[in-house]
mmCIF file as gemmi writes it, N, C-alpha and C atoms, coordinates in Angstrom:
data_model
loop_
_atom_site.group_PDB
_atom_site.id
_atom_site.type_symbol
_atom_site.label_atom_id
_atom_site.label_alt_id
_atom_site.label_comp_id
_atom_site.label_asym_id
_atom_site.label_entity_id
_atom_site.label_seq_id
_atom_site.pdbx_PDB_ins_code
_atom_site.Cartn_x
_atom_site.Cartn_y
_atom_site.Cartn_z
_atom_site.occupancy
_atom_site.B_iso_or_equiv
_atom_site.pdbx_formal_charge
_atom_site.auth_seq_id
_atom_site.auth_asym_id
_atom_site.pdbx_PDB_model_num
ATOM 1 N N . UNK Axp A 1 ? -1.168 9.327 24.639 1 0 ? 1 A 1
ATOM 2 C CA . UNK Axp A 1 ? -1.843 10.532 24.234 1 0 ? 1 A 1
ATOM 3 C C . UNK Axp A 1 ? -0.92 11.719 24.528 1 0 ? 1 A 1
ATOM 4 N N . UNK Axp A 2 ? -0.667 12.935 23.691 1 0 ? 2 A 1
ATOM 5 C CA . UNK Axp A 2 ? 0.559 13.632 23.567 1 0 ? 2 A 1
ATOM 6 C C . UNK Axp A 2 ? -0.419 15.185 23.787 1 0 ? 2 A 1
ATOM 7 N N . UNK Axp A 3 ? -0.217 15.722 24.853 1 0 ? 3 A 1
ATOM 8 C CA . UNK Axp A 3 ? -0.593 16.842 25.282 1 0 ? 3 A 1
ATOM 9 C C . UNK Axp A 3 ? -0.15 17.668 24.888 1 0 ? 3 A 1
ATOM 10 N N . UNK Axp A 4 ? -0.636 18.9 23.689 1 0 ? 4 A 1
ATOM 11 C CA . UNK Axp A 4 ? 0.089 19.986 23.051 1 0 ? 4 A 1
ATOM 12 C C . UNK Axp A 4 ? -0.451 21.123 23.918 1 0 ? 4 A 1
ATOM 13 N N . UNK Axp A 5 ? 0.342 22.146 24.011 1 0 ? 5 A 1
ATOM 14 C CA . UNK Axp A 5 ? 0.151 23.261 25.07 1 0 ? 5 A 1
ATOM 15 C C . UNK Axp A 5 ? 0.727 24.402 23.865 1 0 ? 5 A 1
ATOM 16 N N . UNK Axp A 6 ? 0.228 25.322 23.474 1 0 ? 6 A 1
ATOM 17 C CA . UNK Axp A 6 ? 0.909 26.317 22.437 1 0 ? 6 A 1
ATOM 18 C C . UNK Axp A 6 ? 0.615 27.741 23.232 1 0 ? 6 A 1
ATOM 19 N N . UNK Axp A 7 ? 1.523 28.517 23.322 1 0 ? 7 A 1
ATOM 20 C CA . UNK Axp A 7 ? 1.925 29.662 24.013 1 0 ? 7 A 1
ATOM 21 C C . UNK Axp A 7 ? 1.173 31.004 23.656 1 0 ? 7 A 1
ATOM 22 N N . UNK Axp A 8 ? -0.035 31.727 24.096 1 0 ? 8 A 1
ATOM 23 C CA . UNK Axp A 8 ? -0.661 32.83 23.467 1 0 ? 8 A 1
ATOM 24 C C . UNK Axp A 8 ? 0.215 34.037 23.448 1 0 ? 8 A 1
ATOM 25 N N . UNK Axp A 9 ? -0.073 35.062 23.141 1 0 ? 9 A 1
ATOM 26 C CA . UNK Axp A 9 ? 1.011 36.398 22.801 1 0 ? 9 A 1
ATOM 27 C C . UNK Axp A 9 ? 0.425 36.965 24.564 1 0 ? 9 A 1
ATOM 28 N N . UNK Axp A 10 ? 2.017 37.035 24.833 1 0 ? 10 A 1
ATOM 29 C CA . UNK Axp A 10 ? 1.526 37.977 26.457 1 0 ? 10 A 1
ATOM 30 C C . UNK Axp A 10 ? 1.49 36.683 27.066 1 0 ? 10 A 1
ATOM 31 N N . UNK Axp A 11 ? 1.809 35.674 27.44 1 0 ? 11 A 1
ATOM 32 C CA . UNK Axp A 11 ? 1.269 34.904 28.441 1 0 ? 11 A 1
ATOM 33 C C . UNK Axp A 11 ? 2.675 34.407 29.088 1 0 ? 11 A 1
ATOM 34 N N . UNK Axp A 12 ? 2.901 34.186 30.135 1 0 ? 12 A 1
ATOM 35 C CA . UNK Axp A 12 ? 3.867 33.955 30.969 1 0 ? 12 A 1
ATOM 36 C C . UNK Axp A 12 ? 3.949 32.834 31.08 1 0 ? 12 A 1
ATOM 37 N N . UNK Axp A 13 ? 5.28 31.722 31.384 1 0 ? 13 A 1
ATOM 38 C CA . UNK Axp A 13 ? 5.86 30.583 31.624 1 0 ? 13 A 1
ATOM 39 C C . UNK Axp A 13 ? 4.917 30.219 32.092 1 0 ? 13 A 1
ATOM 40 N N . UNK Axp A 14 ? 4.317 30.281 33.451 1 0 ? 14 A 1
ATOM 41 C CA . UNK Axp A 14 ? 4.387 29.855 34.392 1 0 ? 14 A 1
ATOM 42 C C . UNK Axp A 14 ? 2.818 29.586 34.087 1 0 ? 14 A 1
ATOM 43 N N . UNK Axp A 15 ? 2.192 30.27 33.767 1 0 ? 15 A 1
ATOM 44 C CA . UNK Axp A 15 ? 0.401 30.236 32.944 1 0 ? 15 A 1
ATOM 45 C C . UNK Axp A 15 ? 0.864 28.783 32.244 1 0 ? 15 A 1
ATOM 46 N N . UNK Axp A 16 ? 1.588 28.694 31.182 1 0 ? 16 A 1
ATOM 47 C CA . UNK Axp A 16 ? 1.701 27.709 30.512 1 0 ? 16 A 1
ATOM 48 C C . UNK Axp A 16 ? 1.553 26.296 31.189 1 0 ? 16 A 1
ATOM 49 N N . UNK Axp A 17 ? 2.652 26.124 31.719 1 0 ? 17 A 1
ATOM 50 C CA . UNK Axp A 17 ? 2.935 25.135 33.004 1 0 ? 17 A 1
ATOM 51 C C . UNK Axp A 17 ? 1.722 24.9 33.447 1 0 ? 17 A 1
ATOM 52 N N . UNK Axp A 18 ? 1.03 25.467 34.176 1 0 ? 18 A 1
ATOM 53 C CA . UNK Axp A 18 ? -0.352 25.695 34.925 1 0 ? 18 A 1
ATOM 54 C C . UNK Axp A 18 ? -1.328 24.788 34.236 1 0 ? 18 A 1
ATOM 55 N N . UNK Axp A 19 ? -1.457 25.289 32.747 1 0 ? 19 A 1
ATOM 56 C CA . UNK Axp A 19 ? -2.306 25.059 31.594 1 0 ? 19 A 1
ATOM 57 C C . UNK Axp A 19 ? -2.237 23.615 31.347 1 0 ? 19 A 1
ATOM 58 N N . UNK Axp A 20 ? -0.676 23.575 31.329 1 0 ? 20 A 1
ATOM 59 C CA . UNK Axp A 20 ? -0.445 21.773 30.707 1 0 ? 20 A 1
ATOM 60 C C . UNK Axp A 20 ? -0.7 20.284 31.698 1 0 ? 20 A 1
ATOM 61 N N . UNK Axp A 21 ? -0.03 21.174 33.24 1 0 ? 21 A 1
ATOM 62 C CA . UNK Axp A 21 ? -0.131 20.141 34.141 1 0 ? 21 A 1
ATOM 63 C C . UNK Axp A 21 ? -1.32 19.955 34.181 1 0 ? 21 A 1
ATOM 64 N N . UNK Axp A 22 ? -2.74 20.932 34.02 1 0 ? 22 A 1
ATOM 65 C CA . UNK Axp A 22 ? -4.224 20.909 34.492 1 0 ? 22 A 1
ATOM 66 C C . UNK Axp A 22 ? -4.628 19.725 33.657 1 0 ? 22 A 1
ATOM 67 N N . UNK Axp A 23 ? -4.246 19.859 32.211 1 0 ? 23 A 1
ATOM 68 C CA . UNK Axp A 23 ? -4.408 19.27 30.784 1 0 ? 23 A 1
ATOM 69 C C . UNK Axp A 23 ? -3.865 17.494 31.669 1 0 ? 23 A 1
ATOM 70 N N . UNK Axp A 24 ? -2.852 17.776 31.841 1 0 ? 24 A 1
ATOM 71 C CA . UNK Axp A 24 ? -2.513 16.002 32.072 1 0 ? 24 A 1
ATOM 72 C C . UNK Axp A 24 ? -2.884 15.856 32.887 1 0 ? 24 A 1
ATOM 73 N N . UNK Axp A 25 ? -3.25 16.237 34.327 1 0 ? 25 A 1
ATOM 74 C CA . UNK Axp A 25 ? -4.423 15.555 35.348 1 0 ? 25 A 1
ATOM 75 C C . UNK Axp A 25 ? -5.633 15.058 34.578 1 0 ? 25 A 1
ATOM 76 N N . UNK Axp A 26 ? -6.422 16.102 34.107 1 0 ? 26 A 1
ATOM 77 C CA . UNK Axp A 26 ? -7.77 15.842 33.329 1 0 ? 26 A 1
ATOM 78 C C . UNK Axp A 26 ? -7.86 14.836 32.6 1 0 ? 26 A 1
ATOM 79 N N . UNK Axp A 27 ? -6.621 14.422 31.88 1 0 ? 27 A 1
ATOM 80 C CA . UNK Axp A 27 ? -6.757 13.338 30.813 1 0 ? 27 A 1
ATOM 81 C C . UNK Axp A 27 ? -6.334 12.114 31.469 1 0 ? 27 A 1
ATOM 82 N N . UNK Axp A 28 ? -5.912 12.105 32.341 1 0 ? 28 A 1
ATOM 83 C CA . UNK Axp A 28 ? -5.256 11.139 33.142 1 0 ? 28 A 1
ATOM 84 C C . UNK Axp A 28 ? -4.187 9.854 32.593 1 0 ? 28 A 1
ATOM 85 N N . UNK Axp A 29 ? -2.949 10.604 31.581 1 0 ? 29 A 1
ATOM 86 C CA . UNK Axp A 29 ? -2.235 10.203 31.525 1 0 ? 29 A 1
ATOM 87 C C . UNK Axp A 29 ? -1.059 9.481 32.578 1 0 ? 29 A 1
ATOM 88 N N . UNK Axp A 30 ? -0.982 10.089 33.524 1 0 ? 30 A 1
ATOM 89 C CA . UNK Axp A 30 ? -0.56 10.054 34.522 1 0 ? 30 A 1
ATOM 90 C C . UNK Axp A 30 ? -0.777 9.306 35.659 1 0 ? 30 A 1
ATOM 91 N N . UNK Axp A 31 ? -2.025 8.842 35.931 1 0 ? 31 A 1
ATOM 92 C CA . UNK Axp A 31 ? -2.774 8.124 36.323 1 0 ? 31 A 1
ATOM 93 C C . UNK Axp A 31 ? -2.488 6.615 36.04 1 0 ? 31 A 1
ATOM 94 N N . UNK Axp A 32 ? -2.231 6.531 34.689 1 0 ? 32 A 1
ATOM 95 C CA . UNK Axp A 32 ? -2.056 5.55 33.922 1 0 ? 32 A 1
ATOM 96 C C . UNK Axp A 32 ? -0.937 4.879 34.23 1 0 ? 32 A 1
ATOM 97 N N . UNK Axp A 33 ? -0.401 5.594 33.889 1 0 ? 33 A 1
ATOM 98 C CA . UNK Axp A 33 ? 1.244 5.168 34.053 1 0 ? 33 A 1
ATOM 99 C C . UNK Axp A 33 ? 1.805 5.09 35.139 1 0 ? 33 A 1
ATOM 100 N N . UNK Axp A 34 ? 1.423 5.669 36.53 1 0 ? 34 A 1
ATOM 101 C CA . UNK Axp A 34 ? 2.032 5.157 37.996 1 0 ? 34 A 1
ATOM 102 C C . UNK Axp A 34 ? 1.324 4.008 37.89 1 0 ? 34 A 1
ATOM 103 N N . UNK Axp A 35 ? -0.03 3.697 37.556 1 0 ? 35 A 1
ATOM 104 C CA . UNK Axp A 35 ? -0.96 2.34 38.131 1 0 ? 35 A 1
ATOM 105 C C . UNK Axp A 35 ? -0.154 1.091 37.234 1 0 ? 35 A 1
ATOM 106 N N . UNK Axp A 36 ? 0.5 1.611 35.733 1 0 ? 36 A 1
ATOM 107 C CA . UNK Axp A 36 ? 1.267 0.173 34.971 1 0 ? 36 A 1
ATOM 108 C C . UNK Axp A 36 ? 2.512 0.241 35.88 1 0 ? 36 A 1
ATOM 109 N N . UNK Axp A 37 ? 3.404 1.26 36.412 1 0 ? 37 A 1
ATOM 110 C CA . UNK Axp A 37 ? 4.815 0.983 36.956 1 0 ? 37 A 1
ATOM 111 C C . UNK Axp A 37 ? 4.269 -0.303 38.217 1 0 ? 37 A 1
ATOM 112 N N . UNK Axp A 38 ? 3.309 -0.1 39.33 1 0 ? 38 A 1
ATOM 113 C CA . UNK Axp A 38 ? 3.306 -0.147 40.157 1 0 ? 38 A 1
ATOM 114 C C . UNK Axp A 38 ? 2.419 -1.963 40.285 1 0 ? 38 A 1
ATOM 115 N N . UNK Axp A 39 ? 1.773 -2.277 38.923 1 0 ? 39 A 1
ATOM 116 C CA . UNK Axp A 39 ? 1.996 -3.634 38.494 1 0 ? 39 A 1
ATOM 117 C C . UNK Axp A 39 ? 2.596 -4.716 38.683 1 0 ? 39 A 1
ATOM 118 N N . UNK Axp A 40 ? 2.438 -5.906 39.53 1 0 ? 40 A 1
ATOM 119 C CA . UNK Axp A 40 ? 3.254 -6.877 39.164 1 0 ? 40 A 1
ATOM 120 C C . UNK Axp A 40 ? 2.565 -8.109 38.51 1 0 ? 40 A 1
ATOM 121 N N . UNK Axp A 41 ? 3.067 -9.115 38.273 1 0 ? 41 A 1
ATOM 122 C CA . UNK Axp A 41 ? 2.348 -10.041 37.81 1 0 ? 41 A 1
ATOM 123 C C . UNK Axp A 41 ? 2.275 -11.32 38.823 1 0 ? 41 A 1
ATOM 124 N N . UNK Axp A 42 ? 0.997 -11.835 38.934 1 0 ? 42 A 1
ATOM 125 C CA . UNK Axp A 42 ? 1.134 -12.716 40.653 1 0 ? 42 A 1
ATOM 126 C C . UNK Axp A 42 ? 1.868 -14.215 40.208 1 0 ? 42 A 1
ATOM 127 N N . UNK Axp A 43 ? 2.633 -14.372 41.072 1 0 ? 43 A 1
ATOM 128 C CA . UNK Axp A 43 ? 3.452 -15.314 40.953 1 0 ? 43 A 1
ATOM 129 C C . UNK Axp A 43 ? 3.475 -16.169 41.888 1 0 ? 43 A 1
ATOM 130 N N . UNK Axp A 44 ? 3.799 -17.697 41.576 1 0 ? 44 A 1
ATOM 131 C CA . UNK Axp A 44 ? 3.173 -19.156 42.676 1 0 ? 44 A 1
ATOM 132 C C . UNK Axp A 44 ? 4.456 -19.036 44.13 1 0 ? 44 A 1
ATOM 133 N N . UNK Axp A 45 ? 3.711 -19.739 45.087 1 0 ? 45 A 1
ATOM 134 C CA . UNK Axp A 45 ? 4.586 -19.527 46.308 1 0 ? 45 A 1
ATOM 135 C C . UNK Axp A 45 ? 5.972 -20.27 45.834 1 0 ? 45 A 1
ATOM 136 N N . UNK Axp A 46 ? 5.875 -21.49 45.083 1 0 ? 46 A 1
ATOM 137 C CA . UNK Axp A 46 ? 7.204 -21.852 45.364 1 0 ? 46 A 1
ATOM 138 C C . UNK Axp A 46 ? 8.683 -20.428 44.723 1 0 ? 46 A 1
ATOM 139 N N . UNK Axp A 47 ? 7.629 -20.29 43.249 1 0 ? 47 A 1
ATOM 140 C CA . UNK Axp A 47 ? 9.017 -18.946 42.679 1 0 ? 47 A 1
ATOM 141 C C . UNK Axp A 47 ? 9.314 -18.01 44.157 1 0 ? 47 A 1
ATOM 142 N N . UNK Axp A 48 ? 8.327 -17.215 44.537 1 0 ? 48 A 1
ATOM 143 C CA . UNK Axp A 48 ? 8.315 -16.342 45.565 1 0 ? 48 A 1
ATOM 144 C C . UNK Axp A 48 ? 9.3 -16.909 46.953 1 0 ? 48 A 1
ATOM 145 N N . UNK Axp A 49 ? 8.962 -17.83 47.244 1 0 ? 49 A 1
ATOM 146 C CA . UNK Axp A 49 ? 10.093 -18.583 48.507 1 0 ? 49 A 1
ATOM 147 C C . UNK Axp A 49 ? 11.69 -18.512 47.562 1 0 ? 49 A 1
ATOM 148 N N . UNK Axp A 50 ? 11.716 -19.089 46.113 1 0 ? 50 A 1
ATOM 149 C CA . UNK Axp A 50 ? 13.307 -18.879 45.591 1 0 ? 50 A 1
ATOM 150 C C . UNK Axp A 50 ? 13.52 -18.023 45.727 1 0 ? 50 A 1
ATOM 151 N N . UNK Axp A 51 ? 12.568 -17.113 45.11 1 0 ? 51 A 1
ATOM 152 C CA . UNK Axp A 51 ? 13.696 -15.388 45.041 1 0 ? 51 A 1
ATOM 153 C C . UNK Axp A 51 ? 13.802 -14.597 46.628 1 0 ? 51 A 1
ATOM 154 N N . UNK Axp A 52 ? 13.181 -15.125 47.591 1 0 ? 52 A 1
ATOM 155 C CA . UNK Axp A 52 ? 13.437 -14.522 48.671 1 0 ? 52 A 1
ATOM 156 C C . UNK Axp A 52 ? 14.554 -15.373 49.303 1 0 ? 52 A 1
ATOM 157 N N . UNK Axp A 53 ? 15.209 -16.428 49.039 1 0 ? 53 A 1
ATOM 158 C CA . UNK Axp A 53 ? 16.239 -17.341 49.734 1 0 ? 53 A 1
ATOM 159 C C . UNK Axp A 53 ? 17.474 -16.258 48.764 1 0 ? 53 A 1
ATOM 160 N N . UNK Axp A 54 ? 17.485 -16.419 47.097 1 0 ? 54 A 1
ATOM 161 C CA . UNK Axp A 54 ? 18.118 -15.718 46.442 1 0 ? 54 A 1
ATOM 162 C C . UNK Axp A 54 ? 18.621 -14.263 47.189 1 0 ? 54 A 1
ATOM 163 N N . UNK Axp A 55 ? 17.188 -13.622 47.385 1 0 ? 55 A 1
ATOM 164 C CA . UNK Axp A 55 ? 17.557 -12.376 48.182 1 0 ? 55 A 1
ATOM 165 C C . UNK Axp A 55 ? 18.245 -12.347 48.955 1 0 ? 55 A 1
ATOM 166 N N . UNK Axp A 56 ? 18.02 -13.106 50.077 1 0 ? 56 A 1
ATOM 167 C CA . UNK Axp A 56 ? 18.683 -13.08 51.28 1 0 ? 56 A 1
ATOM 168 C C . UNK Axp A 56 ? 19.696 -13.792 51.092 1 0 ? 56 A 1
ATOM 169 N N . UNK Axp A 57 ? 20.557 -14.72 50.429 1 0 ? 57 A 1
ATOM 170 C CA . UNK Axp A 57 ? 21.921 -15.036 50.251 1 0 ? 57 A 1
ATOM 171 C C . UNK Axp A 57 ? 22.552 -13.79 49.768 1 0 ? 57 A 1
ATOM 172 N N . UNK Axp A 58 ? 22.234 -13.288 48.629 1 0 ? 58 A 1
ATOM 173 C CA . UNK Axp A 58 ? 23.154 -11.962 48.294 1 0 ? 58 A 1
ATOM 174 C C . UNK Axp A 58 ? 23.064 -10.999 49.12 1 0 ? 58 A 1
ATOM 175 N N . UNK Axp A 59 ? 22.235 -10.582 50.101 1 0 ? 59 A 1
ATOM 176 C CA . UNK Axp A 59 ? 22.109 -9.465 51.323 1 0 ? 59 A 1
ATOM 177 C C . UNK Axp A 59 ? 23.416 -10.336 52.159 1 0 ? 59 A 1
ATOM 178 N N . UNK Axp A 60 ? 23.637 -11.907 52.34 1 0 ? 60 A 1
ATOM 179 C CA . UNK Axp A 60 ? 24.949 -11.967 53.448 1 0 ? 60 A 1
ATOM 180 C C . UNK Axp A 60 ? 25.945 -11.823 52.549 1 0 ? 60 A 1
ATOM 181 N N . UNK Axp A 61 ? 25.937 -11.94 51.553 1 0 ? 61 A 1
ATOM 182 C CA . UNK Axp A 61 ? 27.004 -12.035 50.602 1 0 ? 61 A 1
ATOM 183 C C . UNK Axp A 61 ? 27.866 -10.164 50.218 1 0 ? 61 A 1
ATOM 184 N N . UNK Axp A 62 ? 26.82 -9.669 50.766 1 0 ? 62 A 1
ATOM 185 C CA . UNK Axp A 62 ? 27.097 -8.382 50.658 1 0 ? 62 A 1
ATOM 186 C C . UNK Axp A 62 ? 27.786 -8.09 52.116 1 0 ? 62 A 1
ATOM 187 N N . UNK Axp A 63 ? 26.982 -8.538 52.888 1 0 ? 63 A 1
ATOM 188 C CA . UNK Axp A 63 ? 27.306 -7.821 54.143 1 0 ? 63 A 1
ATOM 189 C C . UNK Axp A 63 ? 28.797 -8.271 54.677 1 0 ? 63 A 1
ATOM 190 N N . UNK Axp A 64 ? 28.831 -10.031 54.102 1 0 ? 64 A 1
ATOM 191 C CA . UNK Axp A 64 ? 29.951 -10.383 54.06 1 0 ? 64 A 1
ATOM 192 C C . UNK Axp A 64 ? 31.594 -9.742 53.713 1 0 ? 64 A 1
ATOM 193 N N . UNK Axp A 65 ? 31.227 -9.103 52.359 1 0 ? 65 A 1
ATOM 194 C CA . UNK Axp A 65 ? 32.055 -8.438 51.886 1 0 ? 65 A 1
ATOM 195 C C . UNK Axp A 65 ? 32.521 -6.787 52.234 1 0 ? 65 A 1
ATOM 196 N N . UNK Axp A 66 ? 31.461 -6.405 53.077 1 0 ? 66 A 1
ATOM 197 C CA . UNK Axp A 66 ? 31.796 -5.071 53.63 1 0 ? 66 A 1
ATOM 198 C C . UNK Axp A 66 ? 32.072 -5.578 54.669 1 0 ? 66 A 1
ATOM 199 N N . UNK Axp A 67 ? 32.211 -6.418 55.528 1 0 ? 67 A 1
ATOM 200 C CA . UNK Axp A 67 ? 32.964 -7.003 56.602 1 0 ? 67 A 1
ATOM 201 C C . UNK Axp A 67 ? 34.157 -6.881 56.748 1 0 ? 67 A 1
ATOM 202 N N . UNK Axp A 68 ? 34.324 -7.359 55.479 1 0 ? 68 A 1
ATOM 203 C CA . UNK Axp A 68 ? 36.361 -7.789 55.153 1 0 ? 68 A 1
ATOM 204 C C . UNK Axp A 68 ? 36.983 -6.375 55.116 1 0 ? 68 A 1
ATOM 205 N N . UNK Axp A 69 ? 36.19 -5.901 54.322 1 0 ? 69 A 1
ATOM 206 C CA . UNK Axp A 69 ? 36.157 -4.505 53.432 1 0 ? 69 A 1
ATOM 207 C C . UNK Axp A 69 ? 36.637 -4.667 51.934 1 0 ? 69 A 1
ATOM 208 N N . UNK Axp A 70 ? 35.939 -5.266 51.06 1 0 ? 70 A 1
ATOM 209 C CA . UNK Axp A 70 ? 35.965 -5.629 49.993 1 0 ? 70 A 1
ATOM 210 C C . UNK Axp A 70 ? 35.312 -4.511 49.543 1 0 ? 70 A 1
């Protein structure tokens, strides 16, 4: 949903701003869209145990390499 804000004669930036942010709270665009970023999709223990072994090999693999100084 695309929030139009159009500028009256005499009215200052900052009114505008005011006007639009009020506009996208109210409609709760915004709302929307932190709650889809913040989404994951639930996933079985065994995937979850790989990608945390995954994780933690490339965390030594890193630390490894700033060791040397790579």
């Amino acid at each position: 949903m695309v929030q139009v804000t159009r500028k009256d004669e005499r009215e200052a930036n900052e009114n505008i701003i005011r006007r639009f942010n009020r506009k996208v709270l109210q409609s709760g665009v915004l709302a929307e869209a932190k709650t889809a970023m913040r989404f994951a999709k639930p996933i079985s223990k065994p995937e979850r145990r790989k990608k945390a072994i995954i994780r933690k090999a490339r965390k030594a693999e890193k630390f490894d390499k700033t060791r040397l100084g790579l």
